[in-house]
DRENLOMAR-605838 format. One line per 5 residues: number of its first residue (from 1); for each residue x, y negated, z of C-alpha. Coordinates in steps of 0.2 Angstrom, whole numbers, plus 5000, padded with zeros to 4 digits. Each point is the difference from the previous one (the first is absolute). Layout:
N
NUM = X/Y/Z  ...
END
This chain:
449
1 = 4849/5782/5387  5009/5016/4993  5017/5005/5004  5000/5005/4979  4993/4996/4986
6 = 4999/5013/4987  5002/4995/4983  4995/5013/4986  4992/5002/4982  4982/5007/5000
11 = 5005/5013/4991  5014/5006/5014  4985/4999/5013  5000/5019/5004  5019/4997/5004
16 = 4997/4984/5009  4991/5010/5013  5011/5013/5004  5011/4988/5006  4988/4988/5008
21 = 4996/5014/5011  5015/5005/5002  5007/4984/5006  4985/4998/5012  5005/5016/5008
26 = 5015/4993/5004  4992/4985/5010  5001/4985/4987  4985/4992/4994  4999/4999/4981
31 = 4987/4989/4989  4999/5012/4984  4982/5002/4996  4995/4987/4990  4980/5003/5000
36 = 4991/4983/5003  4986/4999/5012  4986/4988/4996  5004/4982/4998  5019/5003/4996
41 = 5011/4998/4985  5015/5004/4996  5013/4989/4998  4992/4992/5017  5003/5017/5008
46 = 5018/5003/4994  5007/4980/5002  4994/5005/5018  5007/5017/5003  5017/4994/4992
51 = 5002/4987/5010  4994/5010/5016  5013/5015/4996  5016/5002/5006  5007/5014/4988
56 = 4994/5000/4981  5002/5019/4994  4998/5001/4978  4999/5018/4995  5007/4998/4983
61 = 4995/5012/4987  4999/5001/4981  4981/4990/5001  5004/4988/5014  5017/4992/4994
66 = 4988/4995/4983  4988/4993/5014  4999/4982/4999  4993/5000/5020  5013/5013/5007
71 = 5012/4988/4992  4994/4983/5007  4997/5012/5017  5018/5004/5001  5005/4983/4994
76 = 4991/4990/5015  5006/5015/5012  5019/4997/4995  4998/4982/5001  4990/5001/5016
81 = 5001/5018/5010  5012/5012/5001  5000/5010/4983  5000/5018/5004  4998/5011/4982
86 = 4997/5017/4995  5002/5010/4986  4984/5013/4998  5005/5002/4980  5014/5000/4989
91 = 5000/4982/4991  5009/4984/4997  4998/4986/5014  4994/4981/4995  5018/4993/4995
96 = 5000/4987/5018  4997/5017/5009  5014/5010/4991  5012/4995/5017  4988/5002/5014
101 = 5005/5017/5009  4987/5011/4996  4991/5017/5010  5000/5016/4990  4984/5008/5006
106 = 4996/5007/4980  4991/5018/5003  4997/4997/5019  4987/5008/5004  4996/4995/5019
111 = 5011/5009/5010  5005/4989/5015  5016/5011/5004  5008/4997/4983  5016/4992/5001
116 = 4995/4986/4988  4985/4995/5009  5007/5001/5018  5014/4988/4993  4987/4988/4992
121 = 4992/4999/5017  5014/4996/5008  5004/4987/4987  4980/4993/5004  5003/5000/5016
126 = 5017/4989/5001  4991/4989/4988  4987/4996/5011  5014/4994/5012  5005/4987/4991
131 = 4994/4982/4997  4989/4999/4985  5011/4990/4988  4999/4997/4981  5006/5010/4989
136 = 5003/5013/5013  5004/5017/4992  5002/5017/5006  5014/5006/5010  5016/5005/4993
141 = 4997/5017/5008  4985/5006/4990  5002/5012/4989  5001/4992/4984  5000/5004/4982
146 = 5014/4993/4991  4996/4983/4989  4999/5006/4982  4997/4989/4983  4983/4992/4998
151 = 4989/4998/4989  4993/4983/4992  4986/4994/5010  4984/5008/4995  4983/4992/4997
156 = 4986/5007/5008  4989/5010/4987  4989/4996/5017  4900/5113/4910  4994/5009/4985
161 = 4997/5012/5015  4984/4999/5009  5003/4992/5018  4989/5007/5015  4984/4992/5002
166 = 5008/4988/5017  4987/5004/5015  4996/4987/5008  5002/4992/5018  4986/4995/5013
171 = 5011/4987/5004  4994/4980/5005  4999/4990/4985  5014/4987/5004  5013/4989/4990
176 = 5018/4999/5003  5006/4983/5009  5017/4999/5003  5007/4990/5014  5005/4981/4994
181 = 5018/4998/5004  5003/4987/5014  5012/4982/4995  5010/4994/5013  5007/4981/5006
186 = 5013/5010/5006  5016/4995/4995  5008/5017/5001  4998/5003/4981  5009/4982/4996
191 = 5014/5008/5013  5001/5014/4992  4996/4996/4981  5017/4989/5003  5009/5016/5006
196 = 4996/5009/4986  5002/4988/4987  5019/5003/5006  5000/5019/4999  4989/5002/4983
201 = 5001/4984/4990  4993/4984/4998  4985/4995/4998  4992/5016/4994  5004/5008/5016
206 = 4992/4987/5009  4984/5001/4992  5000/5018/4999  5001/4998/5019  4986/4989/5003
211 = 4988/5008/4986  4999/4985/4993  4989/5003/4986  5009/4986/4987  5015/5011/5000
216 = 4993/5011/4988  4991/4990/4985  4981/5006/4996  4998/5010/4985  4990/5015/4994
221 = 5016/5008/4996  5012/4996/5017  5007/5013/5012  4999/4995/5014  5013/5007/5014
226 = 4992/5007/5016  5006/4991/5014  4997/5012/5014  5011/5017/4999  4984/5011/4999
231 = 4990/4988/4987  4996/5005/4981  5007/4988/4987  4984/4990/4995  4998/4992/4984
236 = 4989/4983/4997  4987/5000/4991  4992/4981/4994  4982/4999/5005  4990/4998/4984
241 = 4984/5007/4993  4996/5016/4990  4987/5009/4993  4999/5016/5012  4992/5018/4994
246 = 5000/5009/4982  4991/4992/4984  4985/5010/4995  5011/5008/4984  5014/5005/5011
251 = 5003/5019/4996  4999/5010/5015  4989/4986/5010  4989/5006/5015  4985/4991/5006
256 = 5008/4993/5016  5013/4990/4991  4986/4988/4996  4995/4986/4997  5013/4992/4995
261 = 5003/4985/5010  5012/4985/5004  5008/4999/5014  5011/4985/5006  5015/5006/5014
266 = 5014/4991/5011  5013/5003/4999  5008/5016/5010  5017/5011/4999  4997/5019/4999
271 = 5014/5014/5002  5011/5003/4984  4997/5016/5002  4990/5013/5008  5004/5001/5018
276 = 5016/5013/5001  5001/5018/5011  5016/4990/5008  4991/4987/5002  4985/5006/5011
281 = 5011/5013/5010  5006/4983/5007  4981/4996/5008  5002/5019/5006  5014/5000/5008
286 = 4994/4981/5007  4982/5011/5008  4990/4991/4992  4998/5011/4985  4994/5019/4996
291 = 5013/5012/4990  4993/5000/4983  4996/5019/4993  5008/5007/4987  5018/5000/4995
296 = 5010/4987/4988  5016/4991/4997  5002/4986/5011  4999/4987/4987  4983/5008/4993
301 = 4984/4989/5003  4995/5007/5016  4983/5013/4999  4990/5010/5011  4995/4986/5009
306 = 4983/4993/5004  4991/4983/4998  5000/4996/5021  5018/5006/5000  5003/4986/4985
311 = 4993/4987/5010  5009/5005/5015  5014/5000/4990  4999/4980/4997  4994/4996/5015
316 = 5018/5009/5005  5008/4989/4988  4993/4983/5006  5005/5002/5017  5018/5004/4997
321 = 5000/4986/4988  4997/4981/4996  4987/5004/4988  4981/5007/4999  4999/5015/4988
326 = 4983/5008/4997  4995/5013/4987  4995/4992/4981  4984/4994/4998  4993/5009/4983
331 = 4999/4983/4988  5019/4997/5007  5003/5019/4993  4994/4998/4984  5007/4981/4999
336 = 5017/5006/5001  5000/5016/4994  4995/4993/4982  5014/4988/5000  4993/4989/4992
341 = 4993/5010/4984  4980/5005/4996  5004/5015/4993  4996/5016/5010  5019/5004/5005
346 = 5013/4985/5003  5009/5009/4986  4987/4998/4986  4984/5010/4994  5007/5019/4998
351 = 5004/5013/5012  5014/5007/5006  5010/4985/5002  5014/4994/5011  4992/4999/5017
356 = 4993/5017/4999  5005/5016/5009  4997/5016/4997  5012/5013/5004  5001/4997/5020
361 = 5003/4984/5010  5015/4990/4997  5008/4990/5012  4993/4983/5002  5013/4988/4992
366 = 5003/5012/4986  4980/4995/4992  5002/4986/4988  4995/4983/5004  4984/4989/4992
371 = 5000/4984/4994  4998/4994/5020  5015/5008/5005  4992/5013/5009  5002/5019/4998
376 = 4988/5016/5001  4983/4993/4999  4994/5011/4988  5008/5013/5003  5012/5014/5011
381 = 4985/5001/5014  4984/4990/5002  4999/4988/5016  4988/4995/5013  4994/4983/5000
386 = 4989/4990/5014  4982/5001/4990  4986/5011/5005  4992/5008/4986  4985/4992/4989
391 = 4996/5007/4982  4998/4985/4991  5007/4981/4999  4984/4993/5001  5002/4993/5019
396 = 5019/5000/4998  5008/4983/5008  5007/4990/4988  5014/4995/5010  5010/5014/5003
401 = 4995/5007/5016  4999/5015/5008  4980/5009/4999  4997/5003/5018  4982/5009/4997
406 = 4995/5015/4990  5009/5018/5001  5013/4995/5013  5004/5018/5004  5005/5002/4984
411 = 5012/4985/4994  5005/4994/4984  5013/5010/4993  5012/4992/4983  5012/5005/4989
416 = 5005/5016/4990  5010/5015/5005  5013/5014/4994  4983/5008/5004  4988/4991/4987
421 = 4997/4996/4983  4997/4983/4988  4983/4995/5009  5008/5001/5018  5015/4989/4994
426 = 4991/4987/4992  5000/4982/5010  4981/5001/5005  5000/5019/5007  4993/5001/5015
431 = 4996/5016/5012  4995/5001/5017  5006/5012/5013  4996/5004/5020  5012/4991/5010
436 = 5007/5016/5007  5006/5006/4983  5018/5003/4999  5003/5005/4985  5018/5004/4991
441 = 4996/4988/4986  4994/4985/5009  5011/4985/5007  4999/4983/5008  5006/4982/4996
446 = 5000/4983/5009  4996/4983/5000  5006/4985/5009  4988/4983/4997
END
């Protein structure tokens, strides 16, 4: 049992910390870390700590009031702790939170002498005294920030040039295999799925809670939200059957493309767009991920990265959420980055076109979409995908999966670059590079079966 439980967003983790410690150097003991061991799940976890704690703490900032878990979090804590926020960023409180005395600890940076923090402590500390009603709240005498209009509740979101030759890695041959989410009997999601359905609206909320699948319909062309605050939106993509390589007569056509073959996939989601710099600095700043090299905007496809720091990468994202991501099999790459069309671009037979990119990389969201939904395949970097590398289709499974024997230092590599020309960009490219190369024109994307 804890004397806290710390309620944060992912994304405020480094934040989280600081005052973790910080309040276990004071002598209270705080659940904060939420790392599973083996065996456990989440909402069992929580349901248990909530119940255990005496003081629910929620560190509200600009990602964790849009948190459809930070809410329910502080929800069950008003309703069965003592409610004790803090302000770590300038933003607007969930509306039923607007009158709950709120701690202003925005830029606090540790220091256990600062005025703000010795009060808070104090405040903890009388908190503790009391009985451990519902609907507690914090003590009129915490320094507070001053109720101010809120927003409507918000629904969670969740080359012509000549590359370098890649030199390749001694590494194992080995194929990525994500870590299967765990489902639960516990009826903490119901608890809290109810909770939210009152912060965030309806039914919608509800299911986006729950990741329940039937809230999003299936369609080759459907966003799907992320339901986790560090998940890529995903789009759906219909299991169906295509013919995967070029045509004999394709111009530009190289020998491994072929034969051309059928293949006959399940249905999957991959990442609208090419994973995001933003977007993996999250994993790094979590540990579980290396900073990538190079430079770039934070909403550029991230680069500089290597094919075991891609796999790490969704490993990283599986853990932290209720789904199993993995890198794309090849056939799932070609599948939806055709959208639906034989001709060698999504866009038609000629080159340039609308998915191409040749003056620099361009931020991810800003490359046009195919007829799947999905954005960059062809073009802006080129992106890893799960396959080691064989010259030719003629073993190729006709199923969709992942070649797991061959050149498995040097994986499958798809998709055109600001750095390539028409042949690169084509649907059926495909290059292989050692899995150490980080180069600053090649990405990563995810799927999620």
């Amino acid at each position: 049992m804890a004397d806290i439980f710390l309620s944060y967003s992912r994304v405020d983790r480094p934040t989280a910390q600081i005052i973790a410690e910080a309040l276990e150097a004071e002598g209270f003991s705080v659940w904060w870390d939420k790392v599973l061991r083996a065996g456990q799940t989440y909402d069992e976890v929580t349901e248990t700590m909530l119940r255990d704690s005496h003081i629910v703490i929620v560190l509200w900032s600009q990602t964790s009031v849009k948190s459809t878990w930070v809410r329910a979090e502080a929800t069950q804590g008003q309703r069965n702790c003592v409610l004790v926020p803090a302000m770590i960023e300038d933003a607007e409180r969930p509306i039923m939170f607007e009158l709950t005395q709120t701690a202003d600890l925005i830029g606090w940076a540790g220091d256990r002498s600062e005025e703000r923090w010795t009060g808070y402590v104090d405040d903890l500390r009388r908190a503790l005294e009391k009985p451990k009603p519902a609907g507690a709240v914090v003590p009129d005498s915490t320094p507070a920030i001053a109720p101010v209009a809120a927003p409507a509740p918000v629904e969670p979101t969740p080359p012509p040039a000549v590359e370098a030759e890649p030199v390749a890695a001694a590494e194992p041959a080995s194929a990525p295999v994500a870590a299967k989410a765990r489902k639960s009997s516990s009826p903490l999601p119901l608890l809290l799925g109810g909770l939210v359905v009152l912060g965030v609206g309806g039914w919608f909320g509800y299911q986006t809670l729950m990741g329940d699948d039937t809230a999003q319909e299936t369609s080759p062309s459907q966003p799907i939200a992320a339901t986790c605050e560090v998940c890529p939106d995903m789009v759906a993509i219909e299991g169906g059957s295509f013919l995967m390589g070029s045509p004999d007569a394709e111009p530009n056509r190289t020998g491994n493309e072929g034969p051309q073959h059928e293949v006959t996939l399940r249905a999957f989601k991959i990442s609208k767009t090419e994973i995001t710099r933003a977007q993996w600095q999250l994993c790094v700043d979590a540990g579980a991920c290396p900073s990538p090299q190079g430079g770039g905007a934070p909403e550029a496809p991230v680069t500089g990265v290597g094919w075991d720091d891609a796999v790490g990468y969704t490993a990283w994202l599986s853990e932290v959420s209720d789904q199993s991501y993995r890198l794309p099999t090849e056939a799932e790459w070609e599948y939806a980055a055709r959208g639906g069309e034989r001709t060698a671009y999504w866009w038609g037979a000629g080159y340039p076109g609308p998915g191409a990119s040749s003056s620099g990389v361009k931020a991810a969201a800003e490359m046009p979409a195919n007829g799947y939904g999905v954005s960059g395949l062809l073009g802006n970097v080129r992106e890893w995908v799960a396959d080691c590398y064989v010259n030719n289709y003629r073993n190729a499974p006709s199923n969709g999966s992942a070649v797991t024997t061959g050149d498995c230092a040097r994986p499958v590599v798809r998709g055109g670059s600001f750095k390539t020309g028409a042949a690169e960009h084509r649907a059926a490219s495909r290059a292989r590079y050692g899995k150490s190369t980080r180069d600053s024109a090649l990405g990563v994307r995810v799927v999620s079966d």
